[in-house]
C-alpha positions as CSV (number, residue, x, y, z in Angstrom):
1,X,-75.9,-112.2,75.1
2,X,-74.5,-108.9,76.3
3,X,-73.1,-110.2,79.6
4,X,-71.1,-112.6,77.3
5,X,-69.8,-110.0,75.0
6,X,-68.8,-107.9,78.2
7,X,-66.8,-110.9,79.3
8,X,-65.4,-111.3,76.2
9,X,-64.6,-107.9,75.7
10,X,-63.0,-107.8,78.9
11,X,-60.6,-110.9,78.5
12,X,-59.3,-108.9,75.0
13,X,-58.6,-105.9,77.1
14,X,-57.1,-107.9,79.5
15,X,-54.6,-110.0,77.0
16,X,-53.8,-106.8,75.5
17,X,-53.0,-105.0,78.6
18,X,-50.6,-108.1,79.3
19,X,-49.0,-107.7,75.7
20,X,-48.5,-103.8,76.1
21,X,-47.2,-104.5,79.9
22,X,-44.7,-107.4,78.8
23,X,-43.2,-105.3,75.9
24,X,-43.4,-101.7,78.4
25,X,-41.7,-102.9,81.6
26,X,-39.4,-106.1,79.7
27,X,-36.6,-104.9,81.5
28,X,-38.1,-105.1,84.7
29,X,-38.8,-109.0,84.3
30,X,-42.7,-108.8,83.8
31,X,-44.3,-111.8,85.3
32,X,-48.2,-111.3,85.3
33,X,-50.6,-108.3,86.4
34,X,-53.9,-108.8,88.4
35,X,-56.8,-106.7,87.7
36,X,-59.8,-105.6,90.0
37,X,-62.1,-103.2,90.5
38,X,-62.2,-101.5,93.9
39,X,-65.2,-98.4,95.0
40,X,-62.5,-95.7,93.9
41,X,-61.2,-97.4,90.8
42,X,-59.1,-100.3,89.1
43,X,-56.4,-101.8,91.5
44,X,-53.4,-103.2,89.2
45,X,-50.5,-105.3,91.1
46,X,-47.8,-106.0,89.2
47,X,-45.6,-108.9,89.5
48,X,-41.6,-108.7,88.4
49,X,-38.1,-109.6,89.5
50,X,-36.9,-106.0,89.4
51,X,-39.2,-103.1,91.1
52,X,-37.3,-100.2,90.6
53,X,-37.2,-100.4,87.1
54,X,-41.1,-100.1,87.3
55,X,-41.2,-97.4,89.6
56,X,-38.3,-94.8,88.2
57,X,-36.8,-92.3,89.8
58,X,-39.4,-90.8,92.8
59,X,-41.9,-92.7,90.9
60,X,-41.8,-91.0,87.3
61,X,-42.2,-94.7,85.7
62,X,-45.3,-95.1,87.6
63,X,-46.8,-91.9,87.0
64,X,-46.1,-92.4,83.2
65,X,-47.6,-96.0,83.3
66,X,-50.6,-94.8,85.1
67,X,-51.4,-92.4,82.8
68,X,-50.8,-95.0,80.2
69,X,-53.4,-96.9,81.5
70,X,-56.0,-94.8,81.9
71,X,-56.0,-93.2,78.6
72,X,-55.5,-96.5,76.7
73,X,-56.9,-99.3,78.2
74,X,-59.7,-97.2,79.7
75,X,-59.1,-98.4,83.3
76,X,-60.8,-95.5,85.6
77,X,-58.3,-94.1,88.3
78,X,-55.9,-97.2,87.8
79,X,-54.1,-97.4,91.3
80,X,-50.4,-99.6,91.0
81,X,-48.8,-101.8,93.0
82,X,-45.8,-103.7,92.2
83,X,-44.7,-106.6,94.2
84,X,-41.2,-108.8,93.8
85,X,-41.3,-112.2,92.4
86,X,-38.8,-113.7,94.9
87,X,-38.0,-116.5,92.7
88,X,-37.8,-115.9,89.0
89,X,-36.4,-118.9,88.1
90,X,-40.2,-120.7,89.0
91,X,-42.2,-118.2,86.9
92,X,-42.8,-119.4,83.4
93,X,-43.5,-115.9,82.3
94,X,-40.3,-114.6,83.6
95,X,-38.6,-117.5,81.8
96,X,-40.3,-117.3,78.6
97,X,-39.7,-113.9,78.0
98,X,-35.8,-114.7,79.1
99,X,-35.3,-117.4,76.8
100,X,-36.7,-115.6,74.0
101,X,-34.4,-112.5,74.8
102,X,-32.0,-115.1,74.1
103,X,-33.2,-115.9,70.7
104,X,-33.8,-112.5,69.4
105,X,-29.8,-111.8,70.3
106,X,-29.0,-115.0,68.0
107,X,-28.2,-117.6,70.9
108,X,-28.9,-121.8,69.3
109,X,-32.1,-122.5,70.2
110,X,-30.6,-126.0,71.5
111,X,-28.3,-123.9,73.8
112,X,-30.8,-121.7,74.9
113,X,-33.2,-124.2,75.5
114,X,-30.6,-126.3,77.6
115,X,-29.7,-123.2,80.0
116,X,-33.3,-122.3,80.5
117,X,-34.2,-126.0,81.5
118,X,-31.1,-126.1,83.7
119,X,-31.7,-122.7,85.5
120,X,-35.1,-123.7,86.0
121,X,-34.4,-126.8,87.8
122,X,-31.6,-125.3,89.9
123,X,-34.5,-122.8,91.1
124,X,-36.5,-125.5,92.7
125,X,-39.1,-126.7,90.4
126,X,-39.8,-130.5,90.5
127,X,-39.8,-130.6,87.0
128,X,-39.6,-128.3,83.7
129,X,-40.9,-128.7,79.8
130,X,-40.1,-126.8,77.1
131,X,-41.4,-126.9,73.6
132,X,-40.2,-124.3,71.2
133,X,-41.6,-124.5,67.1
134,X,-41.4,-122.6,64.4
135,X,-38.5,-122.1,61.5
136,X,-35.8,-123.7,63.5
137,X,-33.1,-125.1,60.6
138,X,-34.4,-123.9,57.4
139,X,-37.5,-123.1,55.3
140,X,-40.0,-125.6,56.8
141,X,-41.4,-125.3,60.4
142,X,-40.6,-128.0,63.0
143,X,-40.6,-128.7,66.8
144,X,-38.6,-130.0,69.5
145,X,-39.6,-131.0,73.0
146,X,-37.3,-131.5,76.0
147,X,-38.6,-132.2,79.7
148,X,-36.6,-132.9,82.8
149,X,-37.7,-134.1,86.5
150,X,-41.6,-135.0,87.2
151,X,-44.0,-133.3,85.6
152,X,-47.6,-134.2,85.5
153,X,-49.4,-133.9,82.0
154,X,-53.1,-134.0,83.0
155,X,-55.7,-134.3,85.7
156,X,-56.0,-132.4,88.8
157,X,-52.2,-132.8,89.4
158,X,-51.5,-130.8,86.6
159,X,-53.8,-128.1,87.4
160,X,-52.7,-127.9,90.8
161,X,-49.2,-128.2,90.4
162,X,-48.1,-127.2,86.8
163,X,-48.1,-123.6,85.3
164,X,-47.0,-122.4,82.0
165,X,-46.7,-119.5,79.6
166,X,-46.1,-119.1,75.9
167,X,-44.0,-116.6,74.0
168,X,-43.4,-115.7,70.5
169,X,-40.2,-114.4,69.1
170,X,-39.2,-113.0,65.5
171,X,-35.8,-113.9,64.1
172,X,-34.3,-114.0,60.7
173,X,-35.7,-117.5,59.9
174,X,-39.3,-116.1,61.1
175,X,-41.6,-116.4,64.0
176,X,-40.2,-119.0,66.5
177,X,-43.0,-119.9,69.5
178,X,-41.5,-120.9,73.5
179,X,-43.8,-122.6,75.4
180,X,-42.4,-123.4,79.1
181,X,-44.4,-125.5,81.7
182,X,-42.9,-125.9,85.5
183,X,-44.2,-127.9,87.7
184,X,-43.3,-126.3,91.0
185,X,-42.6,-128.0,94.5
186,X,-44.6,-126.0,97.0
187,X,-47.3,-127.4,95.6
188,X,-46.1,-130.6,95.6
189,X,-48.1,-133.9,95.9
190,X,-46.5,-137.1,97.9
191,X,-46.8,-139.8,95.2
192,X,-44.6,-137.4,92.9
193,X,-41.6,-136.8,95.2
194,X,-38.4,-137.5,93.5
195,X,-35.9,-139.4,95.1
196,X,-32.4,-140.5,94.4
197,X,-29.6,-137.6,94.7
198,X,-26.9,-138.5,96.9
199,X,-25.8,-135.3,99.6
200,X,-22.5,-135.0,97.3
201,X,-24.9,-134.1,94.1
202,X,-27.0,-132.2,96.7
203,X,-24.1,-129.7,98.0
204,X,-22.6,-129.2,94.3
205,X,-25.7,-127.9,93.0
206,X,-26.1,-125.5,96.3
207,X,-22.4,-124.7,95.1
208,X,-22.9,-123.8,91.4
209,X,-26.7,-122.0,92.5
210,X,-25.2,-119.5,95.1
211,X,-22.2,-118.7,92.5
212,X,-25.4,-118.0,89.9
213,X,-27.5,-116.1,92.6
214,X,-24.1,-113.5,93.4
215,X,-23.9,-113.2,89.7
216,X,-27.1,-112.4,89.1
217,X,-27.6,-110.3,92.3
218,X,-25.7,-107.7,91.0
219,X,-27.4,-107.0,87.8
220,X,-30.1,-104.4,87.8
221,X,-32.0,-105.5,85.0
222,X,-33.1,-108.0,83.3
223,X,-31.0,-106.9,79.9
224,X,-27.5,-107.6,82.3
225,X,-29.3,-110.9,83.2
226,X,-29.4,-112.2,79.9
227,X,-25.7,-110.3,79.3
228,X,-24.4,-112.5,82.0
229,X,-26.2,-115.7,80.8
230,X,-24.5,-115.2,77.5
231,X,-21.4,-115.8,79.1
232,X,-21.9,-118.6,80.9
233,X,-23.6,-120.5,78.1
234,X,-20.4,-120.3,76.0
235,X,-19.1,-122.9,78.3
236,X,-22.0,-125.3,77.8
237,X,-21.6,-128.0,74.8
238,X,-23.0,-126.9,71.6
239,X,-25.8,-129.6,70.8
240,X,-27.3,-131.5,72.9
241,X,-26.1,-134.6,71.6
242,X,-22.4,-133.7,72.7
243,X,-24.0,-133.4,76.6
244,X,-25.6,-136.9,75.5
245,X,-22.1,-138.1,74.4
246,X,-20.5,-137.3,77.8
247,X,-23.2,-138.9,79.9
248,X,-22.7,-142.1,78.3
């Protein structure tokens, strides 16, 4: 019974070390955190879109996290490593905690929910969910699902090729929950490849992703990301049923 307590214990520390992690080093673009033990002491590698950020000026934000680390989650001589996620766009986490950035700053959930969906499929993935519940409209909790390209729901395929993350934002209505699932194409399997874009559709949305990728290049944290993403959702329609209207 005490080896399943330990484990136990251990998986609390370990979601709460995530929590701490995601709120600390938001601006960075915290995607996920691997923990293992090594014969000196606990090796941590973090995982976001923006190093720097992490690291501080000759390395002051590691030395603070470090310390951080060891004297409140009890990891003994925690030794970090942060490595780039080379393509945010695919990591649920990354686009979770995006998208509810979005919310906290007021942005439609609709409207929000349409840009994420859009910038995730312009990033490569085969094929994107997004389920967001809580005090949408008014006083009584609801939810909305929208999905785009393939995306296995269950079985081995799912495992294999789907991976998601959930994230909970506070707003004036109340607590509104994001849940994001990608189904990414490196992994993909050949009875799921999606056919059907003509080269024309092919080169415009090379066009409109390398105008998104300067944009975003020159931001230097994840805050100026979501700045910038403001901006250009303006110019999207304001429900989803006017983007229905003009596909007619």
């Amino acid at each position: 019974m005490s080896a399943v307590k330990n484990v136990i214990k251990d998986n609390y520390n370990m979601v709460l070390l995530k929590d701490y992690l995601r709120s600390k080093i938001k601006d960075a673009g915290f995607s996920n955190a691997e923990v293992s033990k090594t014969p000196t002491g606990t090796r941590v590698v973090l995982h976001v879109t923006r190093p720097g950020i992490v690291i501080g000026r000759k390395g002051t934000g590691i030395k603070d996290l470090t310390e951080k680390l060891e004297s409140d989650f009890g990891l003994k001589n925690p030794q970090i490593a942060v490595e780039e996620i080379t393509k945010p766009e695919l990591s649920p986490e990354v686009m979770c905690n995006r998208m509810a950035s979005h919310l906290e700053r007021g942005t439609a959930f609709r409207r929000a929910t349409m840009w994420t969906i859009q910038q995730i499929m312009e990033g490569g993935a085969m094929g994107v969910e997004i389920t967001i519940s809580g005090k949408l409209r008014g006083d009584r909790s609801a939810f909305e699902k929208h999905s785009q390209g393939i995306l296995p729901r269950a079985g081995h395929h799912a495992d294999v090729i789907v991976s998601e993350d959930i994230a909970h934002v506070e707003t004036p209505m109340g607590l509104i929950g994001v849940r994001i699932r990608i189904a990414k194409k490196e992994k993909l399997i050949p009875e799921f490849e999606m056919k059907g874009k003509t080269q024309a559709q092919k080169d415009e949305e090379i066009r409109i992703k390398k105008e998104a990728d300067e944009a975003l290049a020159k931001a230097q944290s994840e805050s100026e990301i979501i700045k910038i993403e403001e901006e250009k959702m303006k110019e999207m329609p304001d429900t989803l049923e006017d983007e229905e209207e003009k596909m007619k």
